[in-house]
C-alpha positions in Angstrom: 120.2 50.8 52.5 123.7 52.3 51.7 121.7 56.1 52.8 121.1 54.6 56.0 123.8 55.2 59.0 125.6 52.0 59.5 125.5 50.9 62.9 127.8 48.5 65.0 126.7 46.1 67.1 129.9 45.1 70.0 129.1 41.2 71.2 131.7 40.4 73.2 130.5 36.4 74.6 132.8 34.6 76.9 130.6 31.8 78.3 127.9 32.4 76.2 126.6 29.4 74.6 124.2 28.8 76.3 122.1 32.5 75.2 123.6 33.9 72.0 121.3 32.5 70.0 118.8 34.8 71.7 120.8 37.7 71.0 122.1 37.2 67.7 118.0 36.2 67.1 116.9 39.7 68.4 119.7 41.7 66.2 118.4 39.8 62.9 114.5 40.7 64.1 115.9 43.8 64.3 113.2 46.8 61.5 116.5 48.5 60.9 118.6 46.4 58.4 122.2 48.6 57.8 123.8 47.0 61.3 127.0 45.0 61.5 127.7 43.1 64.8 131.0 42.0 65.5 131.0 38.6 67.9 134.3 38.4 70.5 134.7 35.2 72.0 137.1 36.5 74.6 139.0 33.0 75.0 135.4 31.8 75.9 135.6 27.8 77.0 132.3 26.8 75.5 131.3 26.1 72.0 130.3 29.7 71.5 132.6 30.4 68.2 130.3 27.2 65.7 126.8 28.6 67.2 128.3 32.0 66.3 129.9 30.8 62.8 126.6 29.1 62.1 125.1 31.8 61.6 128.0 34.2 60.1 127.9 31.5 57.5 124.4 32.7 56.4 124.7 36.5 56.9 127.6 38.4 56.3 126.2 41.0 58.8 127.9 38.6 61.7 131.5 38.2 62.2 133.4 36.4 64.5 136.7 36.8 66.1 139.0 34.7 68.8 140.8 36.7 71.2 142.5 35.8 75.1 140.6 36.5 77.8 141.0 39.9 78.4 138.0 40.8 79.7 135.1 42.8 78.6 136.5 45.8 77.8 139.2 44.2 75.7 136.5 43.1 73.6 134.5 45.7 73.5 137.3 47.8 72.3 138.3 45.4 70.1 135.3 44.8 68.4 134.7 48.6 68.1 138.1 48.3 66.3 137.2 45.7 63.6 133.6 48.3 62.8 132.8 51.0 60.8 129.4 52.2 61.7 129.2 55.5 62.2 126.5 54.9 65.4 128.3 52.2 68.3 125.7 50.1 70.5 127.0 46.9 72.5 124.6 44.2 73.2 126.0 41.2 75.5 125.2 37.9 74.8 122.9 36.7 76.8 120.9 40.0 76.6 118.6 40.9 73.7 117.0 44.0 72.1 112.9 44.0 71.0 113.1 44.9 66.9 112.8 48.1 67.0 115.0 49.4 69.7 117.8 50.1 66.5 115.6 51.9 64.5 114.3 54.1 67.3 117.6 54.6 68.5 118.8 55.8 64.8 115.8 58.2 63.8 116.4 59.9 67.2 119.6 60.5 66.0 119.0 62.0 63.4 116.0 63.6 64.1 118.5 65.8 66.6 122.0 65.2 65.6 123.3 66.9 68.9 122.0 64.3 70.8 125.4 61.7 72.7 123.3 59.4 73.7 120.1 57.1 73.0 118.7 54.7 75.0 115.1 53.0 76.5 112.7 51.5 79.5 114.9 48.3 79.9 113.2 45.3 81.4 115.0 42.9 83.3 114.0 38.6 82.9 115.8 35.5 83.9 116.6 35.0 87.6 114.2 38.4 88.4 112.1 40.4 86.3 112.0 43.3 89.2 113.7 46.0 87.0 115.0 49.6 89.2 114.4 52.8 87.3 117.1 54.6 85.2 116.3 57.9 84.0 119.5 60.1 83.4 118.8 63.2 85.5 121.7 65.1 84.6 125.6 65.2 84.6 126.4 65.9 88.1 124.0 62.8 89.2 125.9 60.6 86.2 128.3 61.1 88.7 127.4 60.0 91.6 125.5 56.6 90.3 125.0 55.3 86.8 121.8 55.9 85.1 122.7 54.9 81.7 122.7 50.9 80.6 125.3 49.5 78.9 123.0 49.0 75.9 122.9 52.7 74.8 123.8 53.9 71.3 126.6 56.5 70.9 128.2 57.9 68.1 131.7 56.2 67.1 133.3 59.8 66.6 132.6 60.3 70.7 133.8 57.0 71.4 137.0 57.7 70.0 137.0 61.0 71.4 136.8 59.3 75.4 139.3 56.5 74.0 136.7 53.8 74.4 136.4 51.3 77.6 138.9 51.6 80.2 140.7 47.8 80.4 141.7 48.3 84.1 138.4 49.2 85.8 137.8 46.6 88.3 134.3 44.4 88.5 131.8 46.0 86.2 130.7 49.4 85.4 132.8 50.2 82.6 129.6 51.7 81.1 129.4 54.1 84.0 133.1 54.8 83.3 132.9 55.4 79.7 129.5 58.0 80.3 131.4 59.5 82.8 134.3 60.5 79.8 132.1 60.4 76.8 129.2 63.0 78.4 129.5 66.4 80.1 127.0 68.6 81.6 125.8 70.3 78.1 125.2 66.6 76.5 122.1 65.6 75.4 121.0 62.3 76.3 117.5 61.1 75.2 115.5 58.3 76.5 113.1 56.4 74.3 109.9 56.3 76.4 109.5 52.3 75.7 110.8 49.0 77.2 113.0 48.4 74.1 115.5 46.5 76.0 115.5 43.2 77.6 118.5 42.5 80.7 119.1 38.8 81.5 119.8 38.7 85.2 121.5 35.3 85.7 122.3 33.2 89.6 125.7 34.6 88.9 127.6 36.3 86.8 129.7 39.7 86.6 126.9 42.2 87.2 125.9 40.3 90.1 129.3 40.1 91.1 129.7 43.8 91.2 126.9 43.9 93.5 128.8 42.4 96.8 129.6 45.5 98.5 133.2 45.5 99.0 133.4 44.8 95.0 130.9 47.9 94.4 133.3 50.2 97.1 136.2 49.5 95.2 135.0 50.4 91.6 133.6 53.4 93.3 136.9 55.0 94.1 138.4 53.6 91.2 136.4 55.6 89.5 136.3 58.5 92.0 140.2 58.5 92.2 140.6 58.3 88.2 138.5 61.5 88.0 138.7 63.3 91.4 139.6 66.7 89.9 136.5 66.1 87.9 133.9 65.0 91.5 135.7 68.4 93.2 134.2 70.5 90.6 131.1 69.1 91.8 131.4 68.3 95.1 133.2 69.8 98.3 135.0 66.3 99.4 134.3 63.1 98.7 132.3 62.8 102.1 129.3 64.6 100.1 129.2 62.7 96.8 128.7 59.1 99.4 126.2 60.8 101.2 124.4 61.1 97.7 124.8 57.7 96.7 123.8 56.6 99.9 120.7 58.7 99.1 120.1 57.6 95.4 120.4 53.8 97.0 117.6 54.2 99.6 115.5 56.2 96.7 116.2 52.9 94.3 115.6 50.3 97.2 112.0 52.3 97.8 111.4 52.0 94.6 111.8 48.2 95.0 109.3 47.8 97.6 106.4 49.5 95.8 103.6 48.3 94.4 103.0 47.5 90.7 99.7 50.1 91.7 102.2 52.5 93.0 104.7 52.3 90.6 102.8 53.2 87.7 101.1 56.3 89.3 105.0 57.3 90.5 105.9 56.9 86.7 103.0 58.8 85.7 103.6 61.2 87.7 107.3 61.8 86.6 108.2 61.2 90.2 110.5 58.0 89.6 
């Protein structure tokens, strides 16, 4: 155990109640044993902090801590503060992880220790189970949509590097964000080639949220405006890098409409 990397698991659960047992179930399923998670209630209403404390009181490897509502970056950051692993993953509460997406995640670290990032296949469930592809294709797509879950292990020495989650991003995509500063166009990212990862797509909630379109528009320049010296050295104006989203949306929404039939023979083919 103590020659295996620790890793830290960032819960944050506002409103949670309802599906942390599922995900603090899947963590202790997990093959790999050396994780920590730390559980931030983020001023969360419900009765989230005795479900969590239940089962903190029976292994030490859960901890949880009460902080305002700050949103979930706040506790994201501050749960990466109260860790030591040396690998970072966060895992939302109402989400869950197959056992041995941790494990996988971990030996392909160290199998290639050059490697930023690790993640999987995800599979969406809960209000849809119609999951769009992510594949990261590079740095300079990174860049003009996310293709990179939240649910991705990192190293904590990167993290630290980027200066974790940025608190002031408007609806969602702090993930995006982060990759955006944590990643260049020499990082190595590697994708487990199973469905490791399971994404609970509830009625509402913040991702859906972020998917109005006048919510989506204003994270995108957000984000464009925070790094615009960074889009110019990769695009002439910002003119081009929406005419490539607009392209990598009608490529996803394609996707949607397939077949199962055609899907697989796409995925196959290594023409996602």
């Amino acid at each position: 155990m103590d020659k295996e990397p620790l890793v830290s698991v960032l819960m944050p659960a506002y409103n949670q109640a309802e599906y942390i047992k599922d995900a603090l179930d899947s963590l202790l399923n997990q093959t790999y044993r050396n994780w920590e998670v730390a559980v931030v209630d983020d001023g969360s209403p419900d009765n989230v902090s005795e479900i969590v404390q239940s089962y903190a009181e029976k292994d030490l490897r859960i901890r949880f801590y009460h902080t305002e509502n700050h949103g979930v970056s706040e506790a994201r950051n501050f749960a990466a503060s109260v860790t030591g692993g040396e690998y970072i993953i966060p895992l939302d509460a109402d989400d869950k992880f197959e056992p041995e997406y941790i494990e996988k995640c971990v030996n392909a670290f160290i199998e290639d220790p050059e490697l930023s990032v690790v993640y999987c296949n995800w599979k969406m469930f809960g209000e849809t189970d119609r999951t769009p592809p992510l594949k990261y294709r590079g740095y300079r797509d990174l860049l003009i949509s996310n293709s990179i879950f939240c649910s991705a292990m990192y190293c904590r020495s990167d993290f630290d590097r980027a200066g974790g989650y940025d608190t002031q991003i408007p609806y969602c995509f702090e993930d995006w964000e982060l990759w955006i500063r944590l990643l260049n166009e020499n990082s190595k990212v590697y994708q487990i080639p199973e469905t490791l990862f399971l994404y609970r797509i509830k009625r509402v909630s913040r991702s859906t949220e972020a998917k109005v379109e006048n919510n989506h528009k204003i994270t995108q320049a957000y984000i464009f405006n925070k790094h615009k010296d960074l889009y110019f050295q990769y695009f002439s104006d910002y003119i081009s890098a929406q005419q490539e989203i607009r392209y990598l949306r009608y490529r996803n929404e394609k996707w949607e409409r397939r077949s199962l039939i055609s899907r697989i023979w796409h995925a196959v083919k290594g023409t996602i």
